[in-house]
One Martini backbone bead per residue (centre of mass of N, CA, C, O) as a GRO file, in nm:
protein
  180
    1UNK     BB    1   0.098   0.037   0.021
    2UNK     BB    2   0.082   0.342   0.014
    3UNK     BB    3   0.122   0.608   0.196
    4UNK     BB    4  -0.110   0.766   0.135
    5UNK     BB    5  -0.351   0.541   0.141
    6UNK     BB    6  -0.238   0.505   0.469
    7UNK     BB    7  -0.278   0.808   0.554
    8UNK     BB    8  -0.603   0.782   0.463
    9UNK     BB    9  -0.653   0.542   0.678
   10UNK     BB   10  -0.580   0.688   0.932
   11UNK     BB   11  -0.739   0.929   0.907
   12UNK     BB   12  -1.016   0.782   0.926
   13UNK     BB   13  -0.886   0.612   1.189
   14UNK     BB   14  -0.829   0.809   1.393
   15UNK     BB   15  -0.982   0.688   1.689
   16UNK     BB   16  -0.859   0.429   1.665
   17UNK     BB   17  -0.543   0.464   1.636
   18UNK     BB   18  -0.457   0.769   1.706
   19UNK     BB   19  -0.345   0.848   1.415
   20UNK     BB   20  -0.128   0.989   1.109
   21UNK     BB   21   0.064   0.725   1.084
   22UNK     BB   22   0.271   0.572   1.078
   23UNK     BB   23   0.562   0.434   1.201
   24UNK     BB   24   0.874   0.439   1.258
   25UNK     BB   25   1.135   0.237   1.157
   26UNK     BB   26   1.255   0.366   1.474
   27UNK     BB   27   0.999   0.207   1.616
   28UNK     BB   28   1.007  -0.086   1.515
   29UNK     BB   29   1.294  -0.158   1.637
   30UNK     BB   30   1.228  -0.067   1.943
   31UNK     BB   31   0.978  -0.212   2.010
   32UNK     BB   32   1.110  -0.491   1.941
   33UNK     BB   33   1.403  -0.526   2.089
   34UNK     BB   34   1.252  -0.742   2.329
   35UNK     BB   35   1.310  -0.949   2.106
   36UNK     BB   36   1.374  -1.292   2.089
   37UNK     BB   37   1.511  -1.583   1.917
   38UNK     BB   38   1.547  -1.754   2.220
   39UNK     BB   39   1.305  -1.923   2.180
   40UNK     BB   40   1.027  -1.999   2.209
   41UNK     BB   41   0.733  -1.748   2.184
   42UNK     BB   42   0.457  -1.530   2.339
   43UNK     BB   43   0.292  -1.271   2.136
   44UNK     BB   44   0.159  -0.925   2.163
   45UNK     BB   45  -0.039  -0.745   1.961
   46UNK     BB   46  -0.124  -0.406   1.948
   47UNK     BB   47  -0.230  -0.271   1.690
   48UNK     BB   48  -0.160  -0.391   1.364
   49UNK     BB   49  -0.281  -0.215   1.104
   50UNK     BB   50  -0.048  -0.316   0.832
   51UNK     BB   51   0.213  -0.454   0.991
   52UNK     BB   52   0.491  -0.333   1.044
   53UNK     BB   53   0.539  -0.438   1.304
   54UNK     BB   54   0.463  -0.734   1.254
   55UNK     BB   55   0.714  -0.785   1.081
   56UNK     BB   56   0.940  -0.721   1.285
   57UNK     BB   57   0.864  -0.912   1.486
   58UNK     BB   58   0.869  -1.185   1.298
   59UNK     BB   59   1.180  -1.134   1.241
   60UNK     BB   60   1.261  -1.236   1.596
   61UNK     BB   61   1.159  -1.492   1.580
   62UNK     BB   62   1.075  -1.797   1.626
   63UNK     BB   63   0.966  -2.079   1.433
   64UNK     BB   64   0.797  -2.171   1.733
   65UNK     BB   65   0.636  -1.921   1.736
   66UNK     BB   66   0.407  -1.654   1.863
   67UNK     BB   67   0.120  -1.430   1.714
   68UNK     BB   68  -0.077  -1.189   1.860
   69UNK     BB   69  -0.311  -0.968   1.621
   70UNK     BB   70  -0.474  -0.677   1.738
   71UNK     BB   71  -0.775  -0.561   1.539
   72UNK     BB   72  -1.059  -0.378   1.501
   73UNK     BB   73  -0.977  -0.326   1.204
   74UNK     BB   74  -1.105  -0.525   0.928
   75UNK     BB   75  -0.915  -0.388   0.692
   76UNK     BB   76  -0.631  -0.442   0.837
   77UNK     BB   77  -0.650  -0.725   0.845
   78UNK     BB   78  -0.679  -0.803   0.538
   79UNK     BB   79  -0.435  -0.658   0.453
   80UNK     BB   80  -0.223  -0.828   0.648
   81UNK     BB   81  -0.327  -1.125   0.511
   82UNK     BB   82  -0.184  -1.044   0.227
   83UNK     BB   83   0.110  -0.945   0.312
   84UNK     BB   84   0.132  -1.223   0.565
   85UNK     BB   85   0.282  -1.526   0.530
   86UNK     BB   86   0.263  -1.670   0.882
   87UNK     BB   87   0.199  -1.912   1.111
   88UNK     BB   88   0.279  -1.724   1.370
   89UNK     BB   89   0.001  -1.533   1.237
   90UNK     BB   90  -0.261  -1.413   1.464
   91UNK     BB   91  -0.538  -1.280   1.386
   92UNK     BB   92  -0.727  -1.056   1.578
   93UNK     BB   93  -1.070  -0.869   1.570
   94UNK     BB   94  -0.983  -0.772   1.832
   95UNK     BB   95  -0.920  -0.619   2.136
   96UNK     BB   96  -0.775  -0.608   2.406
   97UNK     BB   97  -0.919  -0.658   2.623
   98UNK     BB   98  -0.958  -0.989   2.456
   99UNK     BB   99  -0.729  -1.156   2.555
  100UNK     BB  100  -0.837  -1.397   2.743
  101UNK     BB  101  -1.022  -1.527   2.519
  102UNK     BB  102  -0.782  -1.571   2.341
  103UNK     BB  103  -0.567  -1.672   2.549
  104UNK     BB  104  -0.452  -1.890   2.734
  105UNK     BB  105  -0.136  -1.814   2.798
  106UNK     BB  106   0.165  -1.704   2.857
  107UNK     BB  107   0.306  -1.404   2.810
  108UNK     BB  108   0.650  -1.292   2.660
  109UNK     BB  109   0.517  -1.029   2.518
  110UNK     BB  110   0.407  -0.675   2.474
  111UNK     BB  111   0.291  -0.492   2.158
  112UNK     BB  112   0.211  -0.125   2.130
  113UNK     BB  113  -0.004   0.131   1.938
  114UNK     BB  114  -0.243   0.198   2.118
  115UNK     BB  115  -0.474   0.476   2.196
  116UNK     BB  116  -0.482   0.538   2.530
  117UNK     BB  117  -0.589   0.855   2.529
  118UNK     BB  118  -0.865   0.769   2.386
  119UNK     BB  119  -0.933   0.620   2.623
  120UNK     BB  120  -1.099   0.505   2.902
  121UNK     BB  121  -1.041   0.461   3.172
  122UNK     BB  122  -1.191   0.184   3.230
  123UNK     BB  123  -0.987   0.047   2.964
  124UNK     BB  124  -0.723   0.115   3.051
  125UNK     BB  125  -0.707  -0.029   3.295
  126UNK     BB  126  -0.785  -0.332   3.167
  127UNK     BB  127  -0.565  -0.369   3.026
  128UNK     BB  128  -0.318  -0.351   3.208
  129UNK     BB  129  -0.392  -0.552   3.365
  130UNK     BB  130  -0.464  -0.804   3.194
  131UNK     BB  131  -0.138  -0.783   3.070
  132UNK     BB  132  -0.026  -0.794   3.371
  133UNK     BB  133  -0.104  -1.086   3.408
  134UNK     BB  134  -0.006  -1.251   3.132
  135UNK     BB  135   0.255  -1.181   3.221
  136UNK     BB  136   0.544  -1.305   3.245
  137UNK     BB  137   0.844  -1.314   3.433
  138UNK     BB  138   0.991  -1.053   3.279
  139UNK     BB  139   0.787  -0.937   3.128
  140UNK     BB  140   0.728  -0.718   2.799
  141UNK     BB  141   0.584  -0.352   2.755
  142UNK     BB  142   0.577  -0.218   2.432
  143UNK     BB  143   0.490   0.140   2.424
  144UNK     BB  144   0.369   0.390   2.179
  145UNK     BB  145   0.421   0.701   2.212
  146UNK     BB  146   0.273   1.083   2.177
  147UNK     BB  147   0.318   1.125   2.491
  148UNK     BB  148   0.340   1.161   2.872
  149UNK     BB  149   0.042   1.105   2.974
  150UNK     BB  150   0.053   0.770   3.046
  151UNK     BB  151   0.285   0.684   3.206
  152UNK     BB  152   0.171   0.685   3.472
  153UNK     BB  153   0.010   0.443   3.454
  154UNK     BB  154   0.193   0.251   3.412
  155UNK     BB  155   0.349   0.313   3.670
  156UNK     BB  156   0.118   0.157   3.844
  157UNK     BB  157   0.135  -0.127   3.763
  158UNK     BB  158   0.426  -0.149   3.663
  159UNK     BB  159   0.770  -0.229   3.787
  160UNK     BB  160   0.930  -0.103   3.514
  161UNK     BB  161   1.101   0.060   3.288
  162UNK     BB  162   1.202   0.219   2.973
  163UNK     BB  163   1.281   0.539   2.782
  164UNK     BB  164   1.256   0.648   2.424
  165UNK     BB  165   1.366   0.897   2.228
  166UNK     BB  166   1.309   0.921   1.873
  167UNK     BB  167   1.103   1.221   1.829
  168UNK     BB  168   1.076   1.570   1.809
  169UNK     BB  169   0.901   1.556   1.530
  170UNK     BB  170   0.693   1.401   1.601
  171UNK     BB  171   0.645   1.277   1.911
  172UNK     BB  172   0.839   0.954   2.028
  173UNK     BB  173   0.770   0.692   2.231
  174UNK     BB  174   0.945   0.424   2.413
  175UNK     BB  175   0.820   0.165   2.592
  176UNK     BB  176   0.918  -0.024   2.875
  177UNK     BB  177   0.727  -0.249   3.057
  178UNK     BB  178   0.804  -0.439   3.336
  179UNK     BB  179   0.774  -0.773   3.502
  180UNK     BB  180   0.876  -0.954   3.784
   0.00000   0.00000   0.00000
């Protein structure tokens, strides 16, 4: 898909993405940093958009791992359908949210670029909590925003932080946060 194309999908689903953009390039390699291909592992992405980051994440998996990619957006599924076919990938058309009715094992990292900014108190809550449930031990969650208004919320959950700033204009920060 054209940049074009993808910026017109953005910002028609501005509400949902909450974004006018893909991430950048140095945004895909920061959040997935924390993926490691030593042994097969279970990992969750939050809003998968067109799928840049979800490519990102699958270049760093080991043969035999998973990826629960979740995207509310039924267009950017089925795009995403189209240009990835990799069978550790698998495509869930709901929100995050619905983690656990998706998903029975504990999770080994969990990549997200949803705009919890524009969710309400009680959704951005109950995420951080049952996301926070399914790490396991030592396992990190790693989130793109574009300000620092959500911090303090995930410093309330998660037991350590991480923080990168990517670019200052439009400012892109990725946080990792760790469960010990």
């Amino acid at each position: 898909m054209s940049k074009f194309k993808t910026a017109l999908a953005f910002s028609k689903n501005v509400l949902t993405t909450g974004a006018l953009f893909q991430t950048s390039r140095k945004v895909e390699i920061e959040i997935s940093k924390k993926l490691t291909a030593n042994g097969d592992i279970v990992v969750a992405e939050f809003g998968m958009g067109h799928g840049n980051i979800t490519q990102e994440i699958l270049n760093r998996l080991g043969p035999n791992s998973k990826l629960y990619s979740f995207e509310v957006n039924p267009e950017f599924c089925e795009v995403v359908r189209k240009n990835i076919t990799d069978k550790r990938l698998i495509i869930v058309n709901k929100g995050a949210e619905e983690l656990n009715t998706v998903i029975s094992e504990d999770l080994d990292h969990i990549v997200s670029s949803i705009p919890f900014t524009i969710f309400s108190k009680d959704l951005r809550k109950q995420i951080l909590d049952i996301s926070y449930q399914k790490l396991k031990s030592q396992g990190t969650f790693s989130q793109v925003l574009y300000s620092k208004v959500m911090k303090k919320k995930f410093e309330m959950v998660f037991d350590q932080m991480e923080e990168k700033v990517i670019s200052k204009i439009p400012p892109e920060f990725v946080y990792h946060w760790y469960k010990k």
